[in-house]
C-alpha positions as CSV (number, residue, x, y, z in Angstrom):
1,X,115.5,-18.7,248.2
2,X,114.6,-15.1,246.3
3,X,111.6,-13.3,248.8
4,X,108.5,-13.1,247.8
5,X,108.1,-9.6,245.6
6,X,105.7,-8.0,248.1
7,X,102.2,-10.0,247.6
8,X,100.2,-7.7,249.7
9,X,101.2,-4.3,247.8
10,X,101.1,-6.3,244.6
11,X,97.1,-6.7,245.2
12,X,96.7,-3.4,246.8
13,X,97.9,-1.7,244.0
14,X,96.1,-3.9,241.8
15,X,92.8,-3.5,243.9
16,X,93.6,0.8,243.6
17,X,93.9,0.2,240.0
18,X,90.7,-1.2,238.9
19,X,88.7,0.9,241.8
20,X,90.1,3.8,239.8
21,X,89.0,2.4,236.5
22,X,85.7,1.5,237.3
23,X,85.0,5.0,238.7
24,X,86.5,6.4,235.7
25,X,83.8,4.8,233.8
26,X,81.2,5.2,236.1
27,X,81.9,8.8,234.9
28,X,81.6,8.5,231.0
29,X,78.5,5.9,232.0
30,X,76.7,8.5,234.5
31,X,76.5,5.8,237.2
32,X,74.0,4.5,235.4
33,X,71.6,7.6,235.7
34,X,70.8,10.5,233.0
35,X,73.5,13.3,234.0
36,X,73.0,17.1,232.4
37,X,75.1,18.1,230.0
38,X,76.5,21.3,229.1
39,X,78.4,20.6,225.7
40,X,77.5,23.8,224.1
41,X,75.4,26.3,224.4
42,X,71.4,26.3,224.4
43,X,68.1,28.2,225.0
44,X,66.0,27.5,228.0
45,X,62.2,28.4,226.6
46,X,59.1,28.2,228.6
47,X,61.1,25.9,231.1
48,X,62.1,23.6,228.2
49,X,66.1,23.1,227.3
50,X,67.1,22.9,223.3
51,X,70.5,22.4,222.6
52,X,71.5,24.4,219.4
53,X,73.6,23.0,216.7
54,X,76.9,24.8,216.1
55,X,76.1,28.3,214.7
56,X,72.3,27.9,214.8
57,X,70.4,30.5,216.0
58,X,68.1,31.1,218.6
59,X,65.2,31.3,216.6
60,X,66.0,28.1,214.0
61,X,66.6,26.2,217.4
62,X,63.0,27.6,218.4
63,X,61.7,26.9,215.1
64,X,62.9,23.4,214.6
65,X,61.8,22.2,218.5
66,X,58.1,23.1,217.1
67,X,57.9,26.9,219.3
68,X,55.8,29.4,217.2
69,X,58.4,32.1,217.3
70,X,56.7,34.9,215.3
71,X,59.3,36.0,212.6
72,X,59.5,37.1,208.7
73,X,62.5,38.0,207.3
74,X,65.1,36.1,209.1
75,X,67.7,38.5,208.4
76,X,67.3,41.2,211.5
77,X,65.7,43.7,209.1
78,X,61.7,43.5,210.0
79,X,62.4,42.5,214.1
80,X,59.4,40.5,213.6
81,X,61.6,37.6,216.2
82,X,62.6,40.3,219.3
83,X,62.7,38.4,222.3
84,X,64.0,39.3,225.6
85,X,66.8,37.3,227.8
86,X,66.2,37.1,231.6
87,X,68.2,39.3,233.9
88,X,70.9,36.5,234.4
89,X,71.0,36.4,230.5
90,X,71.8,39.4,229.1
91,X,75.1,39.6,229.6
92,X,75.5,37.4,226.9
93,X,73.9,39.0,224.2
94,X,76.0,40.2,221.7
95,X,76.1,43.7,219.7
96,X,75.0,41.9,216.8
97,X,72.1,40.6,218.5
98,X,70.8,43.9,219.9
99,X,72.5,46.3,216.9
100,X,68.8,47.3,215.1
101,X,67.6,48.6,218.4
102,X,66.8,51.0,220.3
103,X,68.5,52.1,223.2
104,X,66.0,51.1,225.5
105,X,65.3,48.5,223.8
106,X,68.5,46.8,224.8
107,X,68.0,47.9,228.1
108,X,65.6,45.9,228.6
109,X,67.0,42.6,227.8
110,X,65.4,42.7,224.5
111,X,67.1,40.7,221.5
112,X,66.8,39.5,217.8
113,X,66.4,35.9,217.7
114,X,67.6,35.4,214.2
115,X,70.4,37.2,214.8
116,X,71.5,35.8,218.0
117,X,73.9,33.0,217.7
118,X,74.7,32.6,221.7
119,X,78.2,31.2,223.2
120,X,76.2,30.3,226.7
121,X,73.1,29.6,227.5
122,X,70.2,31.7,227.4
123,X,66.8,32.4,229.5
124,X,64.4,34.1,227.0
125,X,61.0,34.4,226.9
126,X,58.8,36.5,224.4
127,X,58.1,40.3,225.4
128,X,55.0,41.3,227.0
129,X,52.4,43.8,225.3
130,X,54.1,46.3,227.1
131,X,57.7,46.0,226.2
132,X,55.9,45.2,222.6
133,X,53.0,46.8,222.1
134,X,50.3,46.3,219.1
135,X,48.0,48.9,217.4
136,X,44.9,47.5,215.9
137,X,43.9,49.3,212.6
138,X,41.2,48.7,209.8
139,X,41.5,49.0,206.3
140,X,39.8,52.2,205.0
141,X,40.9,51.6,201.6
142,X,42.5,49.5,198.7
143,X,43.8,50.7,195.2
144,X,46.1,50.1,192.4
145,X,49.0,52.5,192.0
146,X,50.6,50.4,189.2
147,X,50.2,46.8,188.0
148,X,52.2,45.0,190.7
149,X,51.5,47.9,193.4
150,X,48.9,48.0,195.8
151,X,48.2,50.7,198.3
152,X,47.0,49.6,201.6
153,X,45.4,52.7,203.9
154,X,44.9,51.8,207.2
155,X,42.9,53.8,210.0
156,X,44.7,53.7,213.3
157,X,46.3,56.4,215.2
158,X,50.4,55.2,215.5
159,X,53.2,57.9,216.7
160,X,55.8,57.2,213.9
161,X,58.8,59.1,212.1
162,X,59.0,59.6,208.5
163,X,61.2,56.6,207.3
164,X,60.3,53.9,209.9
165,X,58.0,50.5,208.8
166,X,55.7,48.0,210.8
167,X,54.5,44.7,211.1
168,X,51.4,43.9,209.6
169,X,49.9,40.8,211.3
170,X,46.7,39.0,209.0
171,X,44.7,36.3,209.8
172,X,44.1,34.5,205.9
173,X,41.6,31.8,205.2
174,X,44.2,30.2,203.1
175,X,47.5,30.9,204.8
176,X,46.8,31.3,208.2
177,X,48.6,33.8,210.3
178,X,50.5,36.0,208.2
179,X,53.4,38.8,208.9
180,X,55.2,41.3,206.7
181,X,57.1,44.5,207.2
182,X,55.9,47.2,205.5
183,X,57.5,51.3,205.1
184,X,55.0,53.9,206.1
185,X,54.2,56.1,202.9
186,X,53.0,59.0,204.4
187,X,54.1,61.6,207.0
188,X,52.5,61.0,210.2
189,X,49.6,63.3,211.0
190,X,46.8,62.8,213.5
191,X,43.7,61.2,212.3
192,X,45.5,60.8,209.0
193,X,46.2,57.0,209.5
194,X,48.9,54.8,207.7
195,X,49.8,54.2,203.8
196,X,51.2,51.3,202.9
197,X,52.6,50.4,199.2
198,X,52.3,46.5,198.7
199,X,54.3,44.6,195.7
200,X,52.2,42.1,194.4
201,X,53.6,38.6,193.8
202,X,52.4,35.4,192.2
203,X,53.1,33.7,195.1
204,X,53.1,35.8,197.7
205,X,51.0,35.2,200.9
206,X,50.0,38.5,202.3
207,X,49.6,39.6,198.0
208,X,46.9,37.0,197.7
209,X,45.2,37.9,200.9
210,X,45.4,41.2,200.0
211,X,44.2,41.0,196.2
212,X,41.7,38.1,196.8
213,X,40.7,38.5,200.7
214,X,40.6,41.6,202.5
215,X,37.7,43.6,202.6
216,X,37.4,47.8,203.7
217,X,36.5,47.6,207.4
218,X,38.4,44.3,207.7
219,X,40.7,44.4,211.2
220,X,44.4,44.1,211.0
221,X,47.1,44.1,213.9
222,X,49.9,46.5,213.2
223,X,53.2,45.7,215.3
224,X,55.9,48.7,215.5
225,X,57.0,51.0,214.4
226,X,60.2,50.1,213.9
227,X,63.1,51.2,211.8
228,X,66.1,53.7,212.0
229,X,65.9,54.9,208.6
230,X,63.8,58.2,209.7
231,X,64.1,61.9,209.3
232,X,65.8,64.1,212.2
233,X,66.0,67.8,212.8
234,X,69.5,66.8,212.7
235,X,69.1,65.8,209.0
236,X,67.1,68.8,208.2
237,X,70.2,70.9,209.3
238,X,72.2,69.8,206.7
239,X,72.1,71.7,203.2
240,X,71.0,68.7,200.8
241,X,69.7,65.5,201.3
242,X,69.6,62.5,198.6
243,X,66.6,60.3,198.5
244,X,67.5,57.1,196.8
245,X,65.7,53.7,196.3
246,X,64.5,51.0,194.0
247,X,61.2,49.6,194.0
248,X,58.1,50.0,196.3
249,X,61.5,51.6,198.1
250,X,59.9,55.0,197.1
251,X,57.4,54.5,199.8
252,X,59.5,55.5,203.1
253,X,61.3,58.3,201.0
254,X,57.8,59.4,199.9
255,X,57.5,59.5,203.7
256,X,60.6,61.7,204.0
257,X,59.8,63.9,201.6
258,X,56.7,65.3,202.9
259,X,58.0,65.3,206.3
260,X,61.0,67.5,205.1
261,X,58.5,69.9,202.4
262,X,56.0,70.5,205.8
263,X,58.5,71.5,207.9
264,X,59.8,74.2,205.2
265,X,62.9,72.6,204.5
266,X,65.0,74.5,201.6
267,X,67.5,72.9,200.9
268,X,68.4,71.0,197.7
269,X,66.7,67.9,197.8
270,X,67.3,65.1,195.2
271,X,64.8,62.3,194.3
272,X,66.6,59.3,192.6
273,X,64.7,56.1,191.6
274,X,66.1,53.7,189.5
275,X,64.7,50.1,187.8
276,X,65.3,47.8,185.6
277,X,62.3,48.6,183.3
278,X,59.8,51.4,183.1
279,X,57.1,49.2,184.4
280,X,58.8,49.0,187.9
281,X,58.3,52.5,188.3
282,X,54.8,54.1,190.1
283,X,53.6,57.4,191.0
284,X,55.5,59.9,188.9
285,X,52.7,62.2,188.2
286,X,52.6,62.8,192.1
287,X,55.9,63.5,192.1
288,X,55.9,66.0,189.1
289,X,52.7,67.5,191.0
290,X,55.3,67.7,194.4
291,X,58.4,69.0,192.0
292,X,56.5,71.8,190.2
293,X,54.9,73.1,193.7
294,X,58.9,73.1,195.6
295,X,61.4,74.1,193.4
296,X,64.1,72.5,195.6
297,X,62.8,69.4,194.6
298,X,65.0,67.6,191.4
299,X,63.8,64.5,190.1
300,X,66.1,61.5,188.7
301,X,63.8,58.3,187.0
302,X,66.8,56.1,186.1
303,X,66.2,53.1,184.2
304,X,68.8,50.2,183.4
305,X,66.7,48.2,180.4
306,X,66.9,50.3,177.2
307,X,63.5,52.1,176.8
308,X,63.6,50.9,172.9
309,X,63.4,47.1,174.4
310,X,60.1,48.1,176.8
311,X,57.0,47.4,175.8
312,X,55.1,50.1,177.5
313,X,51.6,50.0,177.9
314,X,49.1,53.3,179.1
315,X,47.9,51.4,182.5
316,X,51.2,50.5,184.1
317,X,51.2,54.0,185.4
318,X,47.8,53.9,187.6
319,X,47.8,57.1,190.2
320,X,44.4,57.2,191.8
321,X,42.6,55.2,188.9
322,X,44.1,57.8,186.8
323,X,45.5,56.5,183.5
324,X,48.9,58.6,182.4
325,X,49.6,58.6,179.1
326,X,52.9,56.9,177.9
327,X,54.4,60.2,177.7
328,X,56.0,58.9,181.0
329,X,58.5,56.8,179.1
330,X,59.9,60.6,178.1
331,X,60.8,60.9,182.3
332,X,63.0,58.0,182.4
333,X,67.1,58.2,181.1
334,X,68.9,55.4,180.6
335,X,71.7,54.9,182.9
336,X,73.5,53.1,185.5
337,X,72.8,54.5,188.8
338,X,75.9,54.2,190.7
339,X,78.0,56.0,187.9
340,X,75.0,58.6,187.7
341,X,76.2,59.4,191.1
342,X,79.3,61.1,189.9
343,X,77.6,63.3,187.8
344,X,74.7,64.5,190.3
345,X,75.1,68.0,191.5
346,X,75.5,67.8,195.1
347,X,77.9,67.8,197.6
348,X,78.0,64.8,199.5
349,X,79.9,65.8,202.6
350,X,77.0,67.6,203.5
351,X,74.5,66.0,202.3
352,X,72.1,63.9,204.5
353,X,71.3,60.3,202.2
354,X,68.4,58.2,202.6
355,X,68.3,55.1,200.4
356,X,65.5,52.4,200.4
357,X,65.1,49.1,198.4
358,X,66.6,45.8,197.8
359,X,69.1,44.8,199.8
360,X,71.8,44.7,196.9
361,X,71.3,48.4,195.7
362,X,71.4,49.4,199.3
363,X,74.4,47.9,199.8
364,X,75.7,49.4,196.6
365,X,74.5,52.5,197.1
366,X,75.7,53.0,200.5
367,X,79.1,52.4,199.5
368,X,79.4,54.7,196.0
369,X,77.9,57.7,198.1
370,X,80.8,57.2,200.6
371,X,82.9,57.3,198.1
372,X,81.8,60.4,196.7
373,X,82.1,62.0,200.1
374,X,79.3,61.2,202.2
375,X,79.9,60.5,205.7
376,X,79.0,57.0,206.8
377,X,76.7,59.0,209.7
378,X,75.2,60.6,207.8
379,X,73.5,57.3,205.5
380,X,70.2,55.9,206.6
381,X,69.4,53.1,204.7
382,X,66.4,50.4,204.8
383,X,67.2,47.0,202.6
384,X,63.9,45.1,201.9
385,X,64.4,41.9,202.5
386,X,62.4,38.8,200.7
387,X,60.5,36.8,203.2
């Protein structure tokens, strides 16, 4: 008679077995209660945990949880989002996240959200008025520079380099709460307030409050400045500078210029704007007026649309609520800006470059300068952004 195959470790091993399984499961099942989870990383804001999707950022993830984050451009340009991590958090922010500011700035735990796609968890919270402080301003005054350009002056006193924008911050009856970024047109000087240059669109938000709503003496709340696209003594060193942009782009490099003219800089200084049509272009008798007074000065209106094509017309130059006559067609040259480069008159190693405009000719223009010599340290640039 064969022996019985060891009954009693049979059911012990059996027993082990399914003790085993059942606390495997009570694993994947939780033991029945709501466990935490940790499967990727997340944003803890005002005590409240959002799990982001895979390469969301902090702000979408704020956004689509229903948080009123403020923000504009989405693209790290205005710094409408900054937030700041918690002490326990900022090891995890990224270059990228922190790249626009300032030194202390990122010193203080402060961050972009849009641009901050986390690996870890984050603690962030939005800055107080002291880590982001606000400047409340009124409008002293509204005019036309040009069909589709508005200039906004605003009475505040703001420390500010030439170059640099801020946030505007409207309340509209029709749009709410509205923010923009804006470049400062002037050089700063006490008491002499801010100038802004505003391009009107159809649909624009803060265009419609500013063409149909705001009055002179209306309050505004200004948020900045912000910006590393400024003038330096470092830049007034150098020999030459180049001053290029597209657009209501001329408004920070008006800024520049001024800056550099007051503080008796000689040096060569060239003034390029270029457009697709004439009508894109504003404020050229100032300029002339600047030019004939500075003989360092050399102006370059470049436009892309043959001037035979343009339909011209008296009042799309408006300085002042001064007509020019359409002897301002005569400024502009046909050409292509980035081979016009080859052909400027200025050595590039030593020149300092400031360029300002859409984000395409920046990016454009930033690389045909380098490779015409200018040092990559030595290119500011500010790319408007559509928001």
């Amino acid at each position: 008679m064969l022996p019985l195959l060891g009954a009693s470790n049979l059911h012990r091993e059996h027993s082990d077995l399914f003790k085993a399984t059942t606390s495997s499961i009570k694993q994947l099942l939780g033991n029945g209660k709501s466990q935490p989870t940790d499967a990727g990383p997340a944003v803890v804001y005002k005590n409240q945990r959002i799990e982001l999707r895979p390469n969301e950022s902090v702000l979408n993830g704020l956004l689509r949880s229903g948080h009123a984050i403020p923000h504009s451009c989405q693209a790290g340009a205005c710094q409408s989002c900054i937030m700041q991590a918690d002490e326990n958090s900022q090891s995890a922010l990224s270059a990228h996240s922190q790249a626009a500011l300032t030194p202390a700035q990122r010193q203080q735990g402060l961050f972009l959200a849009c641009c901050t796609v986390p690996e870890q968890t984050l603690h962030v919270s939005l800055p107080d008025s002291q880590t982001r402080p606000v400047t409340h301003a009124t409008i002293s005054d509204i005019r036309p520079l040009a069909q589709r350009v508005m200039q906004l002056s605003l009475a505040c006193e703001l420390r500010y380099e030439a170059g640099q924008f801020v946030n505007v911050i409207v309340d509209s009856t029709r749009f709410g709460r509205v923010q923009r970024s804006y470049s400062l047109a002037n050089a700063y000087q006490t008491g002499a307030g801010l100038r802004l240059h505003i391009k009107c669109l159809d649909d624009g938000q803060f265009s419609n409050w500013l063409t149909q709503e705001a009055q002179i003496g209306d309050e505004v709340t200004i948020e900045g400045p912000h910006g590393l696209c400024y003038l330096t003594s470092d830049d007034c060193d150098n020999p030459s500078m180049l001053l290029a942009g597209t657009g209501t782009g001329l408004a920070p490099l008006l800024a520049i210029l001024e800056t550099a003219l007051a503080q008796e800089y000689n040096g060569d200084i060239h003034l390029i704007l270029a457009n697709k049509t004439a009508g894109d272009f504003y404020a050229l008798e100032l300029l002339q007026s600047i030019a004939a007074q500075h003989q360092n000065l050399k102006l370059h209106f470049l436009v892309k649309k043959n001037l035979e094509q343009e339909d011209l017309v008296q009042d799309e130059f408006v300085i002042d609520d001064v007509k020019n006559s359409s002897k301002a067609n005569n400024l502009l040259v046909n050409a292509d800006v980035y081979q016009y480069l080859k052909q400027l008159p200025l050595d590039f190693s030593r020149a300092s470059v400031f360029l300002c405009g859409a984000e395409s000719f920046v990016q454009k223009m930033r690389k045909a300068c380098f490779l015409q010599g200018a040092s990559m340290k030595k290119i500011k640039a500010d790319a408007f952004i559509a928001s």
